[in-house]
C-alpha positions, 0 to 999 in steps of 0.5 A: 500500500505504500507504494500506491500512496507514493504514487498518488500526488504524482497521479494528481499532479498530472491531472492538475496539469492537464487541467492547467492545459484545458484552462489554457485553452479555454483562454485562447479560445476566448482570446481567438476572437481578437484574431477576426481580421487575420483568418489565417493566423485564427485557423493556424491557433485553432488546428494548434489546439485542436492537434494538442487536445485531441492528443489528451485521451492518453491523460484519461485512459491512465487514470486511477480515480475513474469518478475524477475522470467522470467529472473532468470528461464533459468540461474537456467535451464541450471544449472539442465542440468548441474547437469543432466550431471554428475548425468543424473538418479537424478529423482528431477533433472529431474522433476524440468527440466520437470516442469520448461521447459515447466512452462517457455514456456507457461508463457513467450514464449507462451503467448509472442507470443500470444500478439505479433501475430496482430503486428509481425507475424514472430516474433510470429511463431519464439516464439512458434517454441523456446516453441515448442522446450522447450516443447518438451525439457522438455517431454524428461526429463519427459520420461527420468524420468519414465524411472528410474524406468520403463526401456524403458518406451518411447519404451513400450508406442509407443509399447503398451501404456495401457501396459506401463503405467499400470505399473506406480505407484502413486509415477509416477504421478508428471513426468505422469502430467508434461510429459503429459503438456509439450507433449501437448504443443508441439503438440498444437504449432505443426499444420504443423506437422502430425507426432507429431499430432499422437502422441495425444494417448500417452497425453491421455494415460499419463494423463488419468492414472494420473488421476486414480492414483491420481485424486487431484494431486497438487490442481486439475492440472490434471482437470485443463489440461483436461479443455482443452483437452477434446474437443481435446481428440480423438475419445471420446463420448458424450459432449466434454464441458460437461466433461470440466465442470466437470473438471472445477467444480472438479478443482475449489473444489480441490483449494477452488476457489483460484487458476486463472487457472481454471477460465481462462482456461474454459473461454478461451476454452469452454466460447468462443467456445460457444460464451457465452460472460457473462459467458466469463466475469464472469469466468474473474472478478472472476479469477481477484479478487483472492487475490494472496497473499492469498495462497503465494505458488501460487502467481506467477502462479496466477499473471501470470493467471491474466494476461492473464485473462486481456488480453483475456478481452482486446480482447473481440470484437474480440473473440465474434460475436455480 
């Protein structure tokens, strides 16, 4: 333990100047605005900026506290909008917008909702109606990402998916993911409304070629997604839990066993569907003891990972049949 409390003020040493920075820039935005007759020195400030804070990601991924991050996420997302309004093609302003919208909705919105449900229903349906929003919030900026390089994506892929997305390349495949994770998300917080239902095919198409481009993107998130899409994946053949298992299988290759995510999300989805109680616990102790500070760079998802492990196993009477 003493380690972990000498490490502690240098944690929060690198927040408070990460949060020094976010001030800095919140100024010379607001100083921006001096800068009206000389267009090119304005653009030039803006892209500096935005190239610096869409980099800041990294500050959060290491994190140890994830509830300080929870309250550091909005302020630092309503400055990429910010940005986005003076610069509205920056595609790393984009992605971090894409990614940090709907990383917010399911650590915090979505999962506060889900521990809420049993006691405050209204409050619950309040908190995912704000994720569904968020998600939703978040594939704009994804589509409005391809479409720097893809020129009327959105249109093309309610047109004519295969077509549009047949024209996205491997540098595609970060906006492919987030957009398709964040439409997703939207749609599984949407079951009263048909209309984005339909929309399924285009998560499908989006992540499906994602896969095909670039199959071990970021240590397996793409398989790690389609653990719990493919029971919902529609019109497939064959087992559903099947392939979930050899998405489950790859993602755990790709991240050497030290990620949560996998661990809990085919527990949750496939483990519990088949009632399987002792495959239910295991995948969950296993998830539990990933040294979170073993991989820095995925602590605060890990943590966060944990955390609903533990509270899945809280509802094990619930979840199971004797």
């Amino acid at each position: 333990m003493s380690g972990n409390k000498m490490n502690r003020p240098r944690k929060r040493l690198g927040f408070k100047r990460w949060c020094s920075h976010q001030v800095l820039v919140l100024m010379m935005i607001t100083s921006l605005g001096f800068l009206s007759g000389a267009c090119s020195v304005r653009r030039y400030a803006v892209n500096t900026l935005a190239d610096a804070l869409s980099q800041s990601g990294k500050t959060f991924s290491s994190d140890n506290d994830p509830q300080l991050i929870r309250g550091a996420l909005p302020f630092s997302l309503k400055l990429v909008e910010s940005l986005l309004a003076e610069s509205p093609k920056h595609q790393g302003l984009l992605l971090a917008a894409c990614q940090g919208f709907t990383q917010y909705s399911f650590a915090f919105l979505q999962e506060d909702a889900d521990e809420m449900e049993a006691k405050d229903l209204a409050g619950a349906n309040a908190l995912r109606s704000q994720a569904r929003n968020l998600y939703l919030r978040a594939r704009n900026y994804g589509l409005q990402g391809l479409e720097v390089k893809h020129p009327n994506f959105a249109k093309n892929l309610r047109e004519d998916s295969q077509s549009a997305i047949g024209k996205t390349t491997v540098s595609d495949v970060p906006f492919l993911y987030w957009t398709a994770a964040s439409w997703a998300g939207a749609i599984a917080l949407s079951k009263d409304n048909p209309e984005l239902i339909a929309d399924l095919p285009f998560v499908e198409a989006l992540i499906d070629r994602a896969l095909k481009l670039k199959e071990d993107f970021d240590y397996g998130a793409i398989h790690t997604f389609l653990i719990a899409f493919e029971p919902s994946r529609p019109g497939a053949k064959g087992d559903p839990a099947a392939r979930s298992r050899e998405h489950f299988e790859r993602a755990m290759q790709l991240s050497s066993g030290q990620l949560a995510s996998p661990l809990v999300s085919y527990a949750e989805v496939i483990s519990i569907s088949k009632q399987n109680k002792t495959e239910f616990q295991s995948l969950l102790d296993q998830a539990l003891k990933i040294d979170v500070n073993a991989r820095t760079e995925w602590r605060l998802q890990n943590l966060i990972m944990q955390h609903r492990g533990r509270w899945l196993l809280s509802r094990e009477g619930e979840l199971f049949v004797e």
